[in-house]
N, C-alpha and C positions, 0 to 999 in steps of 0.2 A: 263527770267530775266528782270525784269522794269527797268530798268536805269533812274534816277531822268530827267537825258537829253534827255530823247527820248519822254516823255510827258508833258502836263505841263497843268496847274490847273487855274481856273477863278472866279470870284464871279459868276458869270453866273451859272458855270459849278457845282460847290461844295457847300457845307450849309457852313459859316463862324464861325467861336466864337468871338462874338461880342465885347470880354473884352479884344482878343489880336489881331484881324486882322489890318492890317494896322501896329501894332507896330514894332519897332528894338528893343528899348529898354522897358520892364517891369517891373513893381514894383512887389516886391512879393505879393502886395494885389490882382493885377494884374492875378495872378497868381490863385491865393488861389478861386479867384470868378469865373477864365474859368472855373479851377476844378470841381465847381459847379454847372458850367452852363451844362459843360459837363457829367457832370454826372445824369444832372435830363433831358435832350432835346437828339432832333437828333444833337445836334453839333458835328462836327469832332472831332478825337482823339485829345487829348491835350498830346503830347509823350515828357519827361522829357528827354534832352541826358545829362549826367554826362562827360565834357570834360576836366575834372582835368588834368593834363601834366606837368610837368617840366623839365625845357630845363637843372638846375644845381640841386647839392646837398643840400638840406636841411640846412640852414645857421648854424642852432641851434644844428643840428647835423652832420653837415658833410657828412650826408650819403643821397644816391639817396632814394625819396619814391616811394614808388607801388602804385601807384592811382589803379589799379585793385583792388588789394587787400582791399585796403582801402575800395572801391564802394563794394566790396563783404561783405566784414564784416558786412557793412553795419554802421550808418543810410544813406540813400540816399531817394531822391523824390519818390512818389510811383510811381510803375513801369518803372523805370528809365532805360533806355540804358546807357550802358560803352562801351564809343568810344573811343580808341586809335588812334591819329594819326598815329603811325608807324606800326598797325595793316591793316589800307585800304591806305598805302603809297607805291608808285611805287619805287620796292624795286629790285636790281639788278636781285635779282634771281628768279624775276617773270618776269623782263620784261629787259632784258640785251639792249635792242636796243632802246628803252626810259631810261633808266638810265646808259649808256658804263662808266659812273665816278663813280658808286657807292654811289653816293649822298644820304644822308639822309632825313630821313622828305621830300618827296617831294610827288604834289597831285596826288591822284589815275587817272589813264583812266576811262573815266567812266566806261564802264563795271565792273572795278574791285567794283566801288563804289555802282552802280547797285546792284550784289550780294550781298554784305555788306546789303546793304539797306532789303533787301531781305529776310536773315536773322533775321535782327533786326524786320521785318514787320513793317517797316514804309514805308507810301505810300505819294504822292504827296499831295494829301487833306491833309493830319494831320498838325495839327499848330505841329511847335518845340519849346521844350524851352530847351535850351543852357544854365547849370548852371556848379561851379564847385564848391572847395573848395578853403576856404583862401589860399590865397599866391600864385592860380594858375592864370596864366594870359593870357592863348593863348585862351579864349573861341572865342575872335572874329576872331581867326584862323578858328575853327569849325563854325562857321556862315556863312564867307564867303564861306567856302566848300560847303556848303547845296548851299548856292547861286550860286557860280561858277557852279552846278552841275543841274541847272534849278530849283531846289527849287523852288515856287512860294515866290519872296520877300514878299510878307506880310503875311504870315505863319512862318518865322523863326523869332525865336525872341532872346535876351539877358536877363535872368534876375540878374534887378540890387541886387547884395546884394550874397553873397555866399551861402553854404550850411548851414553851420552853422548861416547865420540870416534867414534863411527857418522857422531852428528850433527854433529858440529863439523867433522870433514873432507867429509861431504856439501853441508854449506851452505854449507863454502867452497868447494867447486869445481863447485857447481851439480848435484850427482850423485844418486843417489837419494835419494827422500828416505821420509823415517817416513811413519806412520801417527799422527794427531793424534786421532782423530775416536773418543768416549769410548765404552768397549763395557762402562760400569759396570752397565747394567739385565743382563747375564749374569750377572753376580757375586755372591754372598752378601754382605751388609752385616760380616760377618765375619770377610771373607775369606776365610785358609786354602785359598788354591786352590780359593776356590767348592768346596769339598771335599764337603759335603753332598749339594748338588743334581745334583754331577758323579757323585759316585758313585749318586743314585736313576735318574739318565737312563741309566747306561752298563754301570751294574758288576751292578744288586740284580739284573736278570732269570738273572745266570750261576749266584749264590750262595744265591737266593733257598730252592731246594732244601737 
């Protein structure tokens, strides 16, 4: 397991993406030209996390959404990760003597975030980019986690503008474009960041002991 905290990444050490290293925050033009950088050089991965979340019910409707579900359905950034907060959160019933209150939301140990990380195959070298959907507002929640967890700070980034102006300026300049194509049979009917089945495939063989 790599744990984001147990190593850590340099200009020295790694090849950069010149269009977002140094950044916190991103344009999505920003964005649109790593893609391209990365996709035609040896530049590091450019890894999209989708950190949609909300903390209340949908105003409009009163009711909680599924950002999982949502991200599965799809459109999302190409190759996009769906992170859930309460999916890599130190959660009573993994870790009773870091959470004896049962607190909510609260940040993983690293090892937990390690595995996660793991998983996902995101590695220290890869620039991030941190996006969500309208209305959601914790992504600098997920920032500072990549950070708190050794992240190399100029590889994580924010980008300004949601999902939906992703789309709206891609498809008006003919630029990259989403991912449409449904990846709900992953998902728990549930949702909750497929939270269940993610944590049997990834997490039970570390904790099982």
């Amino acid at each position: 397991v790599s744990s984001l905290s147990s190593s850590s990444s340099s200009l020295g050490d790694h090849p950069v993406n010149s269009e977002l290293y140094g950044k916190t925050l991103v344009s999505i033009q920003d964005v649109i030209n790593a893609q391209h950088s990365a996709s035609n050089t040896a530049d590091p991965k450019v890894i999209f996390v989708d950190a949609s979340w909300y903390h209340r019910p949908d105003p409009t409707t009163n009711q909680f959404r599924i950002p999982s579900l949502e991200y599965a359905q799809g459109p999302r950034l190409p190759s996009a990760r769906y992170i859930d907060i309460d999916s890599v959160a130190t959660s009573h019933d993994l870790f009773p003597l870091e959470n004896p209150n049962k607190l909510p939301h609260m940040f993983p140990p690293p090892l937990l975030f390690g595995v996660a990380m793991d998983a996902y195959n995101i590695r220290n070298e890869d620039h991030i980019v941190i996006y969500a959907k309208r209305g959601a507002v914790f992504t600098p929640r997920m920032w500072f986690l990549f950070l708190s967890m050794g992240h190399d700070e100029n590889r994580v980034h924010l980008m300004q503008g949601s999902l939906e102006d992703y789309v709206e300026m891609t498809v008006a300049s003919e630029g990259y474009s989403v991912e449409e194509h449904s990846l709900t049979e992953s998902y728990s009917e549930e949702g909750a960041g497929g939270r269940e089945m993610f944590y049997e495939e990834n997490y039970a063989q570390y904790f099982d002991d």
